[in-house]
MDTraj code that builds the backbone (N, CA, C; nanometers):
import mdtraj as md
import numpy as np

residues = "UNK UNK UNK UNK UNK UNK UNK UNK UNK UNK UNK UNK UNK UNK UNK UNK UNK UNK UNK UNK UNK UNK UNK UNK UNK UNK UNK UNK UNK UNK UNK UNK UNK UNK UNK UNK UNK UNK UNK UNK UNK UNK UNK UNK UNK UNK UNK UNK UNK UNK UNK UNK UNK UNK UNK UNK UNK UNK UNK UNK UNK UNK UNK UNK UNK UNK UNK UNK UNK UNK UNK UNK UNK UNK UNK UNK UNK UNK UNK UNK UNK UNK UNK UNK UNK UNK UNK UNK UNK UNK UNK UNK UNK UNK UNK UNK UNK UNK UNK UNK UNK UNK UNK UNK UNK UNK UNK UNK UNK UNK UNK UNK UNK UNK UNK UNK UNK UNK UNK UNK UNK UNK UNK UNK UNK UNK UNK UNK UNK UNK UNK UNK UNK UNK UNK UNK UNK UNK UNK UNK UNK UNK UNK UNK UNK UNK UNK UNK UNK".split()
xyz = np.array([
    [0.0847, -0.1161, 0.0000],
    [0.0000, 0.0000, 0.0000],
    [0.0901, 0.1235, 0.0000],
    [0.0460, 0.2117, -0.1154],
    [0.1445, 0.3443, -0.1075],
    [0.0847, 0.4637, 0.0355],
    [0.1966, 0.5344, 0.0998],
    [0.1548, 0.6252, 0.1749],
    [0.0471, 0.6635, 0.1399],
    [-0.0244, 0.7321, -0.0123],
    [-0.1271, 0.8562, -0.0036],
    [-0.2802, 0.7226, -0.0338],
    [-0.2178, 0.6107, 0.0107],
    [-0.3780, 0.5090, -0.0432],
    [-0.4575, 0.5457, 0.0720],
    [-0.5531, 0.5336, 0.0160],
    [-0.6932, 0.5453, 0.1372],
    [-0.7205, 0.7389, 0.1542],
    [-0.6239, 0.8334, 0.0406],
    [-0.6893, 0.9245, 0.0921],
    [-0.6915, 0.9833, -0.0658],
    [-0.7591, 1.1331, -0.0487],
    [-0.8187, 1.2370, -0.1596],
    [-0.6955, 1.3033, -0.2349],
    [-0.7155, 1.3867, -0.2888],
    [-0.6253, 1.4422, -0.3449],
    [-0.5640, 1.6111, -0.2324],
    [-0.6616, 1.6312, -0.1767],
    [-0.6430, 1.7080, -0.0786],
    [-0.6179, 1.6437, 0.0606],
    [-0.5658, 1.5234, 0.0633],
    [-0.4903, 1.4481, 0.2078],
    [-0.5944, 1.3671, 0.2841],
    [-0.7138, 1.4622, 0.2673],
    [-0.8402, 1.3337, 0.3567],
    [-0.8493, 1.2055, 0.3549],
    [-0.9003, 1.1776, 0.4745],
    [-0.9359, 1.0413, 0.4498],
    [-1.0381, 0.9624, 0.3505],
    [-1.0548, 0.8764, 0.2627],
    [-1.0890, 0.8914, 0.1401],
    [-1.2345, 0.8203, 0.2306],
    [-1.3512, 0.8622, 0.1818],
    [-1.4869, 0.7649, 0.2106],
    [-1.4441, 0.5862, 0.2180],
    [-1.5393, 0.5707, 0.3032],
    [-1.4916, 0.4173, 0.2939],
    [-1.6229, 0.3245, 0.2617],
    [-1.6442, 0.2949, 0.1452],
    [-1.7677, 0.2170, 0.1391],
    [-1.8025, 0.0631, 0.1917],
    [-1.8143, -0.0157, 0.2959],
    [-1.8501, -0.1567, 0.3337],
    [-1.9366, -0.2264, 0.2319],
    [-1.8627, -0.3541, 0.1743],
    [-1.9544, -0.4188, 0.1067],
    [-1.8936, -0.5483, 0.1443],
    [-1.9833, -0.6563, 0.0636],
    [-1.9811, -0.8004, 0.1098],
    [-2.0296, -0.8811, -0.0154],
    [-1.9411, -0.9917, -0.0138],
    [-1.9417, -1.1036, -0.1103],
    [-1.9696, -1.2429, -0.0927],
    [-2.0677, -1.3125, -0.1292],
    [-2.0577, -1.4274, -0.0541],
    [-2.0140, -1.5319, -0.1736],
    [-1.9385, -1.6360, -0.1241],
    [-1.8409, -1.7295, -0.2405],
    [-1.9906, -1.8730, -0.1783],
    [-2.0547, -1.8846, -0.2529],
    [-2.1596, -2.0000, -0.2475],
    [-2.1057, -2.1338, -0.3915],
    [-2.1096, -2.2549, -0.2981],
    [-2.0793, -2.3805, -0.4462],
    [-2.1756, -2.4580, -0.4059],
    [-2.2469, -2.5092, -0.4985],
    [-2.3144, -2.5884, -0.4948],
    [-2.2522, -2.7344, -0.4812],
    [-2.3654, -2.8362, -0.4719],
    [-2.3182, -3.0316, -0.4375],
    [-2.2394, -3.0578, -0.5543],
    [-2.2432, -3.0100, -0.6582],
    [-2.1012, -3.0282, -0.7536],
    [-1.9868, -2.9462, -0.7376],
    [-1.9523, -2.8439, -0.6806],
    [-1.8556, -2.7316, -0.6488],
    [-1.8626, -2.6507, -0.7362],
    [-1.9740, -2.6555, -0.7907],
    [-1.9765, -2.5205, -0.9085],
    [-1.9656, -2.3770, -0.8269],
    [-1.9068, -2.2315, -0.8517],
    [-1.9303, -2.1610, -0.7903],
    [-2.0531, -2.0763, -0.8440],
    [-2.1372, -1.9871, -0.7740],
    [-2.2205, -1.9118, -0.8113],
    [-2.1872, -1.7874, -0.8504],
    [-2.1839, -1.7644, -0.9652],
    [-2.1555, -1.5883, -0.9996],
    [-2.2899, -1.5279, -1.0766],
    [-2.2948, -1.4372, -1.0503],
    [-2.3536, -1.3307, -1.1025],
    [-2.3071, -1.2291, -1.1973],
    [-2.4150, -1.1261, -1.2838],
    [-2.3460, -1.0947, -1.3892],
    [-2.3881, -0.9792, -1.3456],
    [-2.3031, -0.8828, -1.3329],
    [-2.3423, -0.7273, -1.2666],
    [-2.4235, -0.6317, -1.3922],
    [-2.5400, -0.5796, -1.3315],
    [-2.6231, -0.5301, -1.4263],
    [-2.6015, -0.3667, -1.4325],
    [-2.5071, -0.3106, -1.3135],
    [-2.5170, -0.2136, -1.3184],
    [-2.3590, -0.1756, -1.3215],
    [-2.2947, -0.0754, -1.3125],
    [-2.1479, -0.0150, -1.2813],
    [-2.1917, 0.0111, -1.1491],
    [-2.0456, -0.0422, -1.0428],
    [-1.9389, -0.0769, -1.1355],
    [-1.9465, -0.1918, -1.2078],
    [-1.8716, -0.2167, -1.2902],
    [-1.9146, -0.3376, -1.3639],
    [-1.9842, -0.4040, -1.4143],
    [-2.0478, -0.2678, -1.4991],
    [-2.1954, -0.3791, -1.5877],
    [-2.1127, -0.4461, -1.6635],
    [-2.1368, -0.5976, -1.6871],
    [-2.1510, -0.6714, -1.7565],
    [-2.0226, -0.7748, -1.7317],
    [-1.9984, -0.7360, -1.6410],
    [-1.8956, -0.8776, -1.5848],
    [-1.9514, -0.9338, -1.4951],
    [-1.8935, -1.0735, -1.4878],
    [-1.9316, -1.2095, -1.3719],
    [-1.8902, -1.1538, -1.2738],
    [-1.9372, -1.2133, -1.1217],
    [-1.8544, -1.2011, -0.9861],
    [-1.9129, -1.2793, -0.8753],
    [-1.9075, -1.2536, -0.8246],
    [-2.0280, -1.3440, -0.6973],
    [-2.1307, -1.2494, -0.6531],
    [-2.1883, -1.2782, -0.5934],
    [-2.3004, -1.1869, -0.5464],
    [-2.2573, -1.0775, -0.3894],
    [-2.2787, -1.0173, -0.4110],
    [-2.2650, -0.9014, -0.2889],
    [-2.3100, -0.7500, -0.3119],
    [-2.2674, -0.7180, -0.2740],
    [-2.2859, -0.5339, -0.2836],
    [-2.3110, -0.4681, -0.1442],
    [-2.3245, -0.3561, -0.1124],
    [-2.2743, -0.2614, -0.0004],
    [-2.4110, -0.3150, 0.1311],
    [-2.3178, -0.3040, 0.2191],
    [-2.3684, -0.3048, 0.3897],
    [-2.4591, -0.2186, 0.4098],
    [-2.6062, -0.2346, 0.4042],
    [-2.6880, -0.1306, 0.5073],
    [-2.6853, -0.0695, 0.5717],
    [-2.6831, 0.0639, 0.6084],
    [-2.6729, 0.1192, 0.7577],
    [-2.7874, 0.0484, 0.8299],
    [-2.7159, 0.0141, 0.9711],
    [-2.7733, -0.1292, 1.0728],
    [-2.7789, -0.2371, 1.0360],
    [-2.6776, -0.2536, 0.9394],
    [-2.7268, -0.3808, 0.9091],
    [-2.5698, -0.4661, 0.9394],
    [-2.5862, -0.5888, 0.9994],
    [-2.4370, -0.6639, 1.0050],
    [-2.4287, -0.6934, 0.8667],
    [-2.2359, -0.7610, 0.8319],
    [-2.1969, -0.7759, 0.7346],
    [-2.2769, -0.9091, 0.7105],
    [-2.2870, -0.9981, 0.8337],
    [-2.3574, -1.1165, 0.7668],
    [-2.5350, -1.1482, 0.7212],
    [-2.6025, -1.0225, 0.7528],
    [-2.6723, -1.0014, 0.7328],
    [-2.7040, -0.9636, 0.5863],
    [-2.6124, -0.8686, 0.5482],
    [-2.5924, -0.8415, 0.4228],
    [-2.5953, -0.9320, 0.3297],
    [-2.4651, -1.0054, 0.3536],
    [-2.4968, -1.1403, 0.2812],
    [-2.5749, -1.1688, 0.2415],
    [-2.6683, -1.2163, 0.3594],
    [-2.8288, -1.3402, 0.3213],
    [-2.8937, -1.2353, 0.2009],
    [-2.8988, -1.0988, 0.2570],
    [-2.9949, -1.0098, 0.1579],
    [-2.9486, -0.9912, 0.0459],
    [-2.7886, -0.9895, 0.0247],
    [-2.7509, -0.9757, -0.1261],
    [-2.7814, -1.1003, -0.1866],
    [-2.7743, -1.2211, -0.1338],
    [-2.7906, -1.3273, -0.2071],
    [-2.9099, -1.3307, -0.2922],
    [-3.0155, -1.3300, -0.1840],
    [-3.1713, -1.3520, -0.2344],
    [-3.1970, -1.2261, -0.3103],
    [-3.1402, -1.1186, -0.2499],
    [-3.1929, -0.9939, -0.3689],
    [-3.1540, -1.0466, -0.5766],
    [-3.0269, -1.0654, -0.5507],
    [-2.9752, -1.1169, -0.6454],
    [-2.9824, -1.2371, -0.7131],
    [-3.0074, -1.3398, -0.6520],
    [-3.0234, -1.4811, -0.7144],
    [-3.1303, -1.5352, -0.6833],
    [-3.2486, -1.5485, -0.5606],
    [-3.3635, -1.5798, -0.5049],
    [-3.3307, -1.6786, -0.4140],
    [-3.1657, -1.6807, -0.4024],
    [-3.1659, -1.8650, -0.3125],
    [-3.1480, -1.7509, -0.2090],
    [-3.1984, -1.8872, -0.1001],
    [-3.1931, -1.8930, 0.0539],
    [-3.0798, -1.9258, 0.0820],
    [-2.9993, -1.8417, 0.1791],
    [-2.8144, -1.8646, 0.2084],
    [-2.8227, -1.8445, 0.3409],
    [-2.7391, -1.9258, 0.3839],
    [-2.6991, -1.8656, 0.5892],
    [-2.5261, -1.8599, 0.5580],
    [-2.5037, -1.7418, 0.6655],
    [-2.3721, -1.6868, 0.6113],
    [-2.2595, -1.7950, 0.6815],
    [-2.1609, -1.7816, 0.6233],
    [-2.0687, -1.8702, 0.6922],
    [-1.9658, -1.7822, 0.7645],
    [-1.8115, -1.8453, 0.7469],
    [-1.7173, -1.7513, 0.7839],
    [-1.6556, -1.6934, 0.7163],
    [-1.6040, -1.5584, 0.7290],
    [-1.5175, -1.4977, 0.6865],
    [-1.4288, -1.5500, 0.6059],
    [-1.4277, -1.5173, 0.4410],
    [-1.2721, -1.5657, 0.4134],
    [-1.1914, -1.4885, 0.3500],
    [-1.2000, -1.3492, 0.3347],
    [-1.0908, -1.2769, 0.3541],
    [-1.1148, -1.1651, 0.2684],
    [-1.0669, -1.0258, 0.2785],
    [-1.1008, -0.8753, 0.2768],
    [-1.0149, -0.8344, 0.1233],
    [-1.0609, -0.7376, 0.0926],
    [-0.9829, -0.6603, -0.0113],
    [-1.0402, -0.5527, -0.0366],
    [-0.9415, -0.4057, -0.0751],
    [-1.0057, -0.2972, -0.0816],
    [-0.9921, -0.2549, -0.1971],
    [-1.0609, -0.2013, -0.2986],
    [-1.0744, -0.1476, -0.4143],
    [-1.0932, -0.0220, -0.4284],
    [-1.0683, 0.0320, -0.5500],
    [-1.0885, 0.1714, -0.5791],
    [-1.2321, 0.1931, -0.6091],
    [-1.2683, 0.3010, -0.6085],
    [-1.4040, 0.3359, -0.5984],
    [-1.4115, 0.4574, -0.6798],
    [-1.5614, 0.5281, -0.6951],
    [-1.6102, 0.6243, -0.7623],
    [-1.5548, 0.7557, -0.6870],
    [-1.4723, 0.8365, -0.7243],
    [-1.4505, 0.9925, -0.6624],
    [-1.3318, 0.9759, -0.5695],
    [-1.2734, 0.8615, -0.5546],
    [-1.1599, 0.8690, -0.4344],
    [-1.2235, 0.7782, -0.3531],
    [-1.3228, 0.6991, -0.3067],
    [-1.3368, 0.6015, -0.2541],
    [-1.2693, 0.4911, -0.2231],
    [-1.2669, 0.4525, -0.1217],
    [-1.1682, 0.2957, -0.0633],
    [-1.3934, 0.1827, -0.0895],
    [-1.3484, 0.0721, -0.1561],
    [-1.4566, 0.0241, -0.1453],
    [-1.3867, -0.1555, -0.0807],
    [-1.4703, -0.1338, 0.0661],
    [-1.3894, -0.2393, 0.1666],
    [-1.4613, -0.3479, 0.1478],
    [-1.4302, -0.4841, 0.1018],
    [-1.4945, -0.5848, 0.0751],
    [-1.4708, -0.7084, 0.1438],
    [-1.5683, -0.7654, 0.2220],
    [-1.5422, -0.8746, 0.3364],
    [-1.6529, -0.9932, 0.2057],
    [-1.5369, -1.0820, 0.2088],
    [-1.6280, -1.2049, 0.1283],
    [-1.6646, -1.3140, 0.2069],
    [-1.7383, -1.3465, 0.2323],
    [-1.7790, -1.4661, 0.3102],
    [-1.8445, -1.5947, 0.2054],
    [-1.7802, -1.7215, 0.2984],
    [-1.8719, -1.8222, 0.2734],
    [-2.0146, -1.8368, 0.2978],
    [-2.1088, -1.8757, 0.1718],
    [-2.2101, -1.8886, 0.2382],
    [-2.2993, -2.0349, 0.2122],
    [-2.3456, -2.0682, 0.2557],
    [-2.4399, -2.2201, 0.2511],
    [-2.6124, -2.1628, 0.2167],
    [-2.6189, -2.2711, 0.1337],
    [-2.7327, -2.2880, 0.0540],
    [-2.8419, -2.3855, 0.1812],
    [-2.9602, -2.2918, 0.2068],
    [-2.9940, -2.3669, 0.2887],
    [-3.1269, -2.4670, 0.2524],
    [-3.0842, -2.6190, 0.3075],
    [-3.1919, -2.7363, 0.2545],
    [-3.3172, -2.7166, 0.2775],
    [-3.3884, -2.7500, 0.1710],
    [-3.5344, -2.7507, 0.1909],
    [-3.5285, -2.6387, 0.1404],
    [-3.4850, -2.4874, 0.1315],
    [-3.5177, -2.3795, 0.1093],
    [-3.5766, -2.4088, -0.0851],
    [-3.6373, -2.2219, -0.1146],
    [-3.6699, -2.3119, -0.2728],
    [-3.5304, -2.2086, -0.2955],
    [-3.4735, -2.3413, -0.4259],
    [-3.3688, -2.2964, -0.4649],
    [-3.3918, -2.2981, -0.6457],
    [-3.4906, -2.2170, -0.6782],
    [-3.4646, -2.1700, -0.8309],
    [-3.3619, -2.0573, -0.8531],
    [-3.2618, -2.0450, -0.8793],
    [-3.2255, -1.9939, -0.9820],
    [-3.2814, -1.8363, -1.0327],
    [-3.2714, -1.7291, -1.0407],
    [-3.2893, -1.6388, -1.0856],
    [-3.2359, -1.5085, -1.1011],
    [-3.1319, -1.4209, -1.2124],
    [-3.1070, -1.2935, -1.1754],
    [-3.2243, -1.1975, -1.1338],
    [-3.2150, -1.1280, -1.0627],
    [-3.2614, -1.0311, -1.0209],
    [-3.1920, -0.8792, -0.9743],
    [-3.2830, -0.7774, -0.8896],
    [-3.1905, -0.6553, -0.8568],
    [-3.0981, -0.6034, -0.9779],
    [-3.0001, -0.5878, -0.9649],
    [-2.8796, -0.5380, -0.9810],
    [-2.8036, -0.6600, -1.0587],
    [-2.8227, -0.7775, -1.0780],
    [-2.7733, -0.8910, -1.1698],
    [-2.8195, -0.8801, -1.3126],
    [-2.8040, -0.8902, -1.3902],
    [-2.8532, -0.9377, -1.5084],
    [-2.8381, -1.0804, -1.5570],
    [-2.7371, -1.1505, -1.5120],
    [-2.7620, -1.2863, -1.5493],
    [-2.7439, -1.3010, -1.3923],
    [-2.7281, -1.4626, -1.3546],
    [-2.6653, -1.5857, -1.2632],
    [-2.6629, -1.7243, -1.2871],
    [-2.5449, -1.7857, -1.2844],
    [-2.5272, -1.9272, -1.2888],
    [-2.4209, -1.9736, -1.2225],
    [-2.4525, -2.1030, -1.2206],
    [-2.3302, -2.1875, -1.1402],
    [-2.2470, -2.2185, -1.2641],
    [-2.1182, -2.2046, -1.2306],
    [-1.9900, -2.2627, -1.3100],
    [-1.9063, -2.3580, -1.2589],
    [-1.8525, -2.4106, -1.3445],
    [-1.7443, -2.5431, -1.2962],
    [-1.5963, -2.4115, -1.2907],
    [-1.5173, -2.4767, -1.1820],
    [-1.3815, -2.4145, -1.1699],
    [-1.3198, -2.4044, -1.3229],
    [-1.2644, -2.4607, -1.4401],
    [-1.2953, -2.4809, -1.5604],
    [-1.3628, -2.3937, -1.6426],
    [-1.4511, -2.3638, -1.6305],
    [-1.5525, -2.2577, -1.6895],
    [-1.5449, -2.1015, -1.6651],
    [-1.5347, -2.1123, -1.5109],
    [-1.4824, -1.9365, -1.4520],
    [-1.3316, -1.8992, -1.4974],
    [-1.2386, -2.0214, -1.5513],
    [-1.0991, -2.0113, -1.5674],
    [-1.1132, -1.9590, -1.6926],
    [-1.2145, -1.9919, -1.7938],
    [-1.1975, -1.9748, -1.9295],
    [-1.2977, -1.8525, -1.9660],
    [-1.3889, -1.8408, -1.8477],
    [-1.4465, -1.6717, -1.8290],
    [-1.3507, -1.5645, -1.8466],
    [-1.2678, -1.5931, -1.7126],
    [-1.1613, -1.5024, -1.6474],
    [-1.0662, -1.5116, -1.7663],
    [-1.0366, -1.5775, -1.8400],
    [-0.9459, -1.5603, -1.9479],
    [-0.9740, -1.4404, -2.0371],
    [-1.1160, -1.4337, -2.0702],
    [-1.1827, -1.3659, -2.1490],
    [-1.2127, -1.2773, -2.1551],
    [-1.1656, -1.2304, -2.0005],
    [-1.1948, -1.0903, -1.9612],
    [-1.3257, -1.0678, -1.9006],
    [-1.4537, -1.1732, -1.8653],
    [-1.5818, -1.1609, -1.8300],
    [-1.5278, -1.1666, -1.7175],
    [-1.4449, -1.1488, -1.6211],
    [-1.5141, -1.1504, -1.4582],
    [-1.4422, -1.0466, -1.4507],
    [-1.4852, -1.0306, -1.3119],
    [-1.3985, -0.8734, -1.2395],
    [-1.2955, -0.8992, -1.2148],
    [-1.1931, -0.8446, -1.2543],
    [-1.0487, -0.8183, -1.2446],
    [-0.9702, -0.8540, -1.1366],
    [-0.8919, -0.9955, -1.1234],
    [-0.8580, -1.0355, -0.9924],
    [-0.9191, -1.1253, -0.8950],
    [-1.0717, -1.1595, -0.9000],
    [-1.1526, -1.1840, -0.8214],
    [-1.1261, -1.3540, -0.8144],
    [-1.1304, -1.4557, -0.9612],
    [-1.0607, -1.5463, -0.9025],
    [-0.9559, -1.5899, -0.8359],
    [-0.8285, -1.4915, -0.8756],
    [-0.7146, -1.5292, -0.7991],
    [-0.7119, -1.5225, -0.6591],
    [-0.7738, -1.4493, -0.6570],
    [-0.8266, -1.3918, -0.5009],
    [-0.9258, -1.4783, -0.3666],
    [-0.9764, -1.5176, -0.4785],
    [-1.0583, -1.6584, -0.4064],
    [-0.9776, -1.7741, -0.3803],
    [-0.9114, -1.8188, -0.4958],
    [-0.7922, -1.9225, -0.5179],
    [-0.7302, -1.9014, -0.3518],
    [-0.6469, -1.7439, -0.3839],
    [-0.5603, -1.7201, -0.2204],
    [-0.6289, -1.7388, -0.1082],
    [-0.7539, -1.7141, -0.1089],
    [-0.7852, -1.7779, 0.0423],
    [-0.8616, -1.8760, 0.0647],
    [-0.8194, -1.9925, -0.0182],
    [-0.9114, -2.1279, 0.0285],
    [-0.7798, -2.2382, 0.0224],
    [-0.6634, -2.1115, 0.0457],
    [-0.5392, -2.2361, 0.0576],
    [-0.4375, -2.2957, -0.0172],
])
top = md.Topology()
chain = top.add_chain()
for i, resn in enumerate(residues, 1):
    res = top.add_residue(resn, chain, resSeq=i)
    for name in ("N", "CA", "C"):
        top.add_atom(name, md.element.get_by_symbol(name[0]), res)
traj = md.Trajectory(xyz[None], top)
């Protein structure tokens, strides 16, 4: 991290936006991505998340980005690890990704919604040859890769 990261061009501390990602695989290990309908990033893959509520916990967030976005029922898991991105105007945009579980019995169709324009499950294989292509967000598999070991 360079000295002037995290601030404005006039020295401030730069806004800090909270958001959350949840890394969901289904009984084959497909992962779930979503196709962002809006900027940042219309029209690339990623997982599902987007910004923290005021009052709202990060794992809370979760459950609501999920279902806003895909319609499945998720209970959050643990933490698996942070990254901060650049943002609109000088923004730090702080991103906590969590595991999340698909919960049984729940109904689990399938659907973009919100802020998605597509969603599907992919084979590891498939997101590799996405990410080749330039369809996912920049970094986001390697990034997953680093924290599952």
């Amino acid at each position: 991290m360079t000295p002037d990261a995290g601030r404005d061009s006039a020295g401030r501390a730069a806004a800090r936006i909270p958001c959350v990602g949840a890394v969901i695989r289904d009984e084959a290990g497909r992962l779930l991505m979503v196709m962002r309908g809006h900027d940042p990033g219309r029209g690339l893959w990623s997982i599902p998340g987007g910004r923290i509520e005021p009052g709202e916990t990060a794992e809370e967030a979760v459950v609501r980005e999920v279902r806003e976005e895909t319609g499945l029922a998720v209970t959050c898991g643990p933490l698996l690890g942070t990254a901060e991105l650049p943002g609109l105007a000088g923004a730090v945009v702080d991103i906590r990704d969590y595991r999340a579980y698909l919960i049984p019995g729940a109904a689990m169709t399938l659907a973009a919604a919100d802020d998605a324009a597509d969603a599907r499950w992919v084979s590891d294989a498939e997101a590799a040859a996405m990410d080749a292509r330039g369809e996912v967000t920049r970094g986001l598999l390697a990034t997953l890769r680093s924290w599952a070991g």
